[in-house]
C-alpha positions as CSV (number, residue, x, y, z in Angstrom):
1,X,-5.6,-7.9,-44.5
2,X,-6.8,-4.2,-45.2
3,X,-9.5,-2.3,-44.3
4,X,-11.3,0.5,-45.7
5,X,-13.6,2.8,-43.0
6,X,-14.7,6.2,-43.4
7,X,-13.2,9.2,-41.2
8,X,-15.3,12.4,-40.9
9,X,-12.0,14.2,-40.4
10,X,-11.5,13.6,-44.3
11,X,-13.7,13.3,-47.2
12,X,-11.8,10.3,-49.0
13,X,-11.7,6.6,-47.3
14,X,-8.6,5.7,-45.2
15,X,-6.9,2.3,-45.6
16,X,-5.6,0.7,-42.1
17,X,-3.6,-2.3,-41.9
18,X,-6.2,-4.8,-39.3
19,X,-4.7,-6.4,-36.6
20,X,-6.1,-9.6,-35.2
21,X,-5.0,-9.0,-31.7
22,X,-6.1,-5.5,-31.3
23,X,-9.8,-7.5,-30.3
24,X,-8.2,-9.6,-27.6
25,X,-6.4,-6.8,-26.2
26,X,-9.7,-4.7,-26.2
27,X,-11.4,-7.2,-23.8
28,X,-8.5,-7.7,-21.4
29,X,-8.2,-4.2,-20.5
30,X,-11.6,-4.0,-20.1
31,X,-11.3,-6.9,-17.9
32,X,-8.9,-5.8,-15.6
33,X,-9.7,-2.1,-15.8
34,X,-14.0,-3.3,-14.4
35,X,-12.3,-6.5,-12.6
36,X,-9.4,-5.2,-10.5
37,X,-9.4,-1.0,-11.3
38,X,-9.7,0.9,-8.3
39,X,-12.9,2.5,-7.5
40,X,-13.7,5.9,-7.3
41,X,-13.6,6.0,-3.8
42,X,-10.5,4.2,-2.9
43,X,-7.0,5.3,-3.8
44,X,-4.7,2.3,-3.0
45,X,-4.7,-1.4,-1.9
46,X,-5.6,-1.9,1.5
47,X,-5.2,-5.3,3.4
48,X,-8.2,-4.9,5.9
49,X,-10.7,-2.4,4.3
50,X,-13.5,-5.3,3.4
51,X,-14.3,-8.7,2.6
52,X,-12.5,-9.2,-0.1
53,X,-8.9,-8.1,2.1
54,X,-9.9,-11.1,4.5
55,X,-10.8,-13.7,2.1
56,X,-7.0,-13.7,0.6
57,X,-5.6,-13.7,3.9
58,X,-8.2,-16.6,4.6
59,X,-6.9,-18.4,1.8
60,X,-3.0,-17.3,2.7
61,X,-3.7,-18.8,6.0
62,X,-5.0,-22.6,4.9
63,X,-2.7,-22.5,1.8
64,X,0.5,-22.2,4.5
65,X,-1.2,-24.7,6.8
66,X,-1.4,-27.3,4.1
67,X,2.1,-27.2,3.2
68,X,3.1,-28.1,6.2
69,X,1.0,-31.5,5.6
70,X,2.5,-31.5,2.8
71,X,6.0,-31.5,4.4
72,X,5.2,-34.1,6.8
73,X,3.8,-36.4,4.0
74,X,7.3,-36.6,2.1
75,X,9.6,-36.0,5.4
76,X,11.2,-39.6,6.6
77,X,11.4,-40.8,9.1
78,X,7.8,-39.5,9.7
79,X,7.7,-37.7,13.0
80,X,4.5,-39.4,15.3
81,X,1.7,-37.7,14.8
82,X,1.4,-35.8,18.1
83,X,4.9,-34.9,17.6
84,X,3.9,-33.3,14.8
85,X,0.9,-31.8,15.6
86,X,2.6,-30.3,18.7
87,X,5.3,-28.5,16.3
88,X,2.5,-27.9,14.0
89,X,0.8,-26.0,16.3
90,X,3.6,-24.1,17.6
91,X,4.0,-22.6,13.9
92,X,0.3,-22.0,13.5
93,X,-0.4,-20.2,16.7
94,X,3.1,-17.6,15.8
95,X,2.6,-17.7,12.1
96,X,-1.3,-16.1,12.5
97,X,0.4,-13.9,15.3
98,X,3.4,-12.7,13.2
99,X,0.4,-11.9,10.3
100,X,-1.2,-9.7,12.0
101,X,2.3,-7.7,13.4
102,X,2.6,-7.8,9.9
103,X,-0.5,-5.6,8.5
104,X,-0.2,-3.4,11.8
105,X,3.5,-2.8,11.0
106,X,2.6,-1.9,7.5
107,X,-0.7,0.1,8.0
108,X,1.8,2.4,10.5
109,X,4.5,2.6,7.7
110,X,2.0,3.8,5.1
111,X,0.1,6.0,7.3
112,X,2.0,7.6,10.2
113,X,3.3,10.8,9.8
114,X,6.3,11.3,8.0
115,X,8.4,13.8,6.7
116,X,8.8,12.0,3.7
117,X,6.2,11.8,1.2
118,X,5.3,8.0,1.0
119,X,4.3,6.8,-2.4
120,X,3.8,3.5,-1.7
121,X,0.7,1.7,0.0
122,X,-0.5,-1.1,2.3
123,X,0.5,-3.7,0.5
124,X,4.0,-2.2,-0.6
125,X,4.8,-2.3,2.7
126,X,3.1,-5.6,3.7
127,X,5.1,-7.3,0.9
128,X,8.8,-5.7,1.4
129,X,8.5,-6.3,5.0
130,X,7.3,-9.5,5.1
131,X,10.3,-10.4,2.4
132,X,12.4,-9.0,5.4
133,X,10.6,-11.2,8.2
134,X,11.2,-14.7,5.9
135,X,15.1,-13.6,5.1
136,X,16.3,-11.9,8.3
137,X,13.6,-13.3,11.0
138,X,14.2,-17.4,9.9
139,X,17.9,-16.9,10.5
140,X,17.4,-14.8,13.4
141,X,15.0,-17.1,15.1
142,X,17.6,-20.2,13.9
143,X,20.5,-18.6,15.9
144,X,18.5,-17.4,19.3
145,X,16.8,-21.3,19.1
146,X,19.9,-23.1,18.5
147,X,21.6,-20.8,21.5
148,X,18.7,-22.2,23.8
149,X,18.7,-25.8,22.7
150,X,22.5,-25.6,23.5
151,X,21.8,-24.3,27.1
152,X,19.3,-26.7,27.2
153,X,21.4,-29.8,26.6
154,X,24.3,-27.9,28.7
155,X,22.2,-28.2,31.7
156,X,19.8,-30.8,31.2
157,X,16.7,-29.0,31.1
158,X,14.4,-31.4,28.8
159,X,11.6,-29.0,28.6
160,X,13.6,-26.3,26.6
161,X,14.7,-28.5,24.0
162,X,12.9,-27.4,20.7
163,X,10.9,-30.2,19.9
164,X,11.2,-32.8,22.7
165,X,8.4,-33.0,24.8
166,X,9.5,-36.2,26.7
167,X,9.2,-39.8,26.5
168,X,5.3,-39.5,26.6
169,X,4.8,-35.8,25.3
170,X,3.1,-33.4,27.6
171,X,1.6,-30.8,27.2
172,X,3.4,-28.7,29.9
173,X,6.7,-29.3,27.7
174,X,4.3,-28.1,24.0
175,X,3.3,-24.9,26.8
176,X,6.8,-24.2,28.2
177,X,8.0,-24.1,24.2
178,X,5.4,-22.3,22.8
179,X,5.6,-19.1,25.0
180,X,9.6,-19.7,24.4
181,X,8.9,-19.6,20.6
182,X,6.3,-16.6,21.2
183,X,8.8,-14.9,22.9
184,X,11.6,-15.0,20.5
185,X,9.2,-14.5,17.7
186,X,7.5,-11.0,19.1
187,X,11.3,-10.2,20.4
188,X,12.6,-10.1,17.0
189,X,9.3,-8.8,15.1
190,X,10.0,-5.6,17.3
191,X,13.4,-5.6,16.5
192,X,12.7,-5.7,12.6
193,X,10.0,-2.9,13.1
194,X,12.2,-0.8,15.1
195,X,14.9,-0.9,11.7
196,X,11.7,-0.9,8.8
197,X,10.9,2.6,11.4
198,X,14.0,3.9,10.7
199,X,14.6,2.8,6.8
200,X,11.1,3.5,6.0
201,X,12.3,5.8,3.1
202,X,14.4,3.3,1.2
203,X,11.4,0.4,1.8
204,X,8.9,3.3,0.7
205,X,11.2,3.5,-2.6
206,X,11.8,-0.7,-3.3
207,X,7.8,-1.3,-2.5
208,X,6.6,1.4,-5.0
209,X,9.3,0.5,-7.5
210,X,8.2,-3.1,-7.5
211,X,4.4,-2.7,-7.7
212,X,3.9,1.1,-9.2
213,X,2.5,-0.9,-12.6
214,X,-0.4,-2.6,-10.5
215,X,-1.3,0.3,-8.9
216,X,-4.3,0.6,-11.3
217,X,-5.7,-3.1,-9.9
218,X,-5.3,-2.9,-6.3
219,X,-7.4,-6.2,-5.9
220,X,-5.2,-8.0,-8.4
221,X,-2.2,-6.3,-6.3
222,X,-3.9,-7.1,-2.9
223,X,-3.9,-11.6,-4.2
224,X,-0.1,-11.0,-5.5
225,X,1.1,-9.3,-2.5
226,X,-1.1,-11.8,-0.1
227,X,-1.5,-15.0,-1.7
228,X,1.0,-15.8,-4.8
229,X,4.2,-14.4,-3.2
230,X,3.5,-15.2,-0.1
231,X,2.4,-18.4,-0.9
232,X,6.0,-19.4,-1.9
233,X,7.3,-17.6,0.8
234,X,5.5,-18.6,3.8
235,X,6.0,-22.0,2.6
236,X,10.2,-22.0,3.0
237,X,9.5,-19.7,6.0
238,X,7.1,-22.6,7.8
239,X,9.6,-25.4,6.0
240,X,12.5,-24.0,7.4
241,X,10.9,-23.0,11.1
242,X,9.5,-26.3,11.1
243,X,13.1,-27.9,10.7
244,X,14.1,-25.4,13.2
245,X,11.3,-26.6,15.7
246,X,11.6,-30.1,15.1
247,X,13.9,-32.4,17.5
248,X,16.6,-35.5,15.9
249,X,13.8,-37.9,14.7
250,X,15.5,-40.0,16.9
251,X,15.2,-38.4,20.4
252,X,10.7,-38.3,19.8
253,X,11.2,-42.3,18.0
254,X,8.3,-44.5,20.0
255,X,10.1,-47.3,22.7
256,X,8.6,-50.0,20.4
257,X,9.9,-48.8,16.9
258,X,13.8,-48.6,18.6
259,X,13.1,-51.9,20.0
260,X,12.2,-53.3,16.4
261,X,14.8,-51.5,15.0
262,X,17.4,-53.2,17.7
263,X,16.0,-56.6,16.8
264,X,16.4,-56.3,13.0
265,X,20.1,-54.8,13.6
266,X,20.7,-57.9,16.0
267,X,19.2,-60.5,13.5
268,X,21.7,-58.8,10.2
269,X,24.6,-59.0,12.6
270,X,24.1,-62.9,13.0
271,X,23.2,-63.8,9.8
272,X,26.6,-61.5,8.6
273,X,28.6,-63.9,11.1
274,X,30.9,-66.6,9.6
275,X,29.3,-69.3,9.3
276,X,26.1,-68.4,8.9
């Protein structure tokens, strides 16, 4: 379809080839640019600055949290529920701990001195090291837990093995792991600050690579970097830890279920007997 429109930079008409989409594309950048655009007075994405910045991590929070219901919902055997809850908990009381690590480590990598000029912001860094916390900080926290359980079993000490809190689970066993969980969790946090400190150049570079396009949108940044990533990622991360955390289903199995199970084994055994 063409289109004749009048141009006060010339006296004759000028014919222009109309393209449907140009309308639609109009209205989305004005969308996003008085959506998500950065205002005057801020420069980058920030992870604490205002309501907004605690909202998403709100909604990170539950949205981790309810894929670990989610895991117990499909996971069989089915742990007992205060089995559960206990490793639940375990996850919940690190995984808010290791968030806010998180946001201190990278508000101290964006804005610490530096003889590098940093290009990239708050959520750069939030993003690249928490991708470094779920890669390197599962499998670190897999080998240091495995080393303990295998003390544990060495010497007989119940209370250190990850996930079994006794025949009737106490609490002084959920305590004893915790702060042994807390431990190895801070432990290796510090270690993975102590290298992010020392590459901070070469994260600066991968962060502002990645997200330099949505630098214009910092809120739309801000639910990427906090919520739709992570949101994949914090699920394997609490999927795996939680498989870490967990003991055999068998060890945490009620008396009466291995006593039902013993009977139905005992009653196929006969009936599989000649003559029967």
């Amino acid at each position: 379809m063409r289109v004749i429109t009048d141009s006060s930079m010339s006296p004759f008409p000028i014919e222009r080839e109309f393209n449907p989409n140009e309308g639609v594309e109009k209205v989305t950048n004005l969308f996003l640019r008085t959506t998500f655009r950065t205002p005057p007075q801020t420069e980058a994405c920030t992870l604490v600055e205002n309501s907004f910045d605690l909202w998403i991590q709100a909604i990170l929070g539950l949205l981790a949290f309810l894929s670990l219901i989610m895991k117990r919902h499909f996971e069989r055997p089915q742990r007992p529920l205060k089995i559960w809850g206990f490793d639940a908990s375990k996850q919940a009381i690190a995984g808010v701990t290791v968030h806010f690590l998180n946001i201190a480590i990278a508000e101290f990598l964006s804005h610490h001195a530096s003889d590098y000029e940093l290009k990239s912001d708050e959520c750069d860094f939030y993003f690249v090291n928490f991708v470094i916390d779920v890669v390197v900080g599962v499998t670190l926290t897999y080998i240091l837990l495995s080393i303990i359980d295998s003390v544990a079993v060495k010497y007989g000490i119940d209370s250190l093995k990850s996930g079994y809190y006794g025949e009737h689970p106490k609490w002084s066993n959920w305590a004893i792991q915790l702060g042994e969980f807390m431990f190895l969790t801070v432990l290796i946090k510090l270690a993975l600050f102590i290298f992010e400190v020392y590459m901070r150049e070469y994260l600066d570079y991968v962060g502002y690579e990645l997200f330099k396009q949505a630098n214009p949108y910092p809120k739309l940044k801000l639910v990427f970097v906090m919520v739709a990533a992570p949101f994949l990622l914090n699920s394997v991360q609490f999927w795996l830890t939680d498989y870490i955390l967990m003991a055999d289903p068998k060890i945490n199995k009620p008396d009466e279920e291995e006593a039902r199970e013993g009977e139905e084994e005992g009653e196929q055994l006969v009936k599989s007997m000649p003559g029967n």
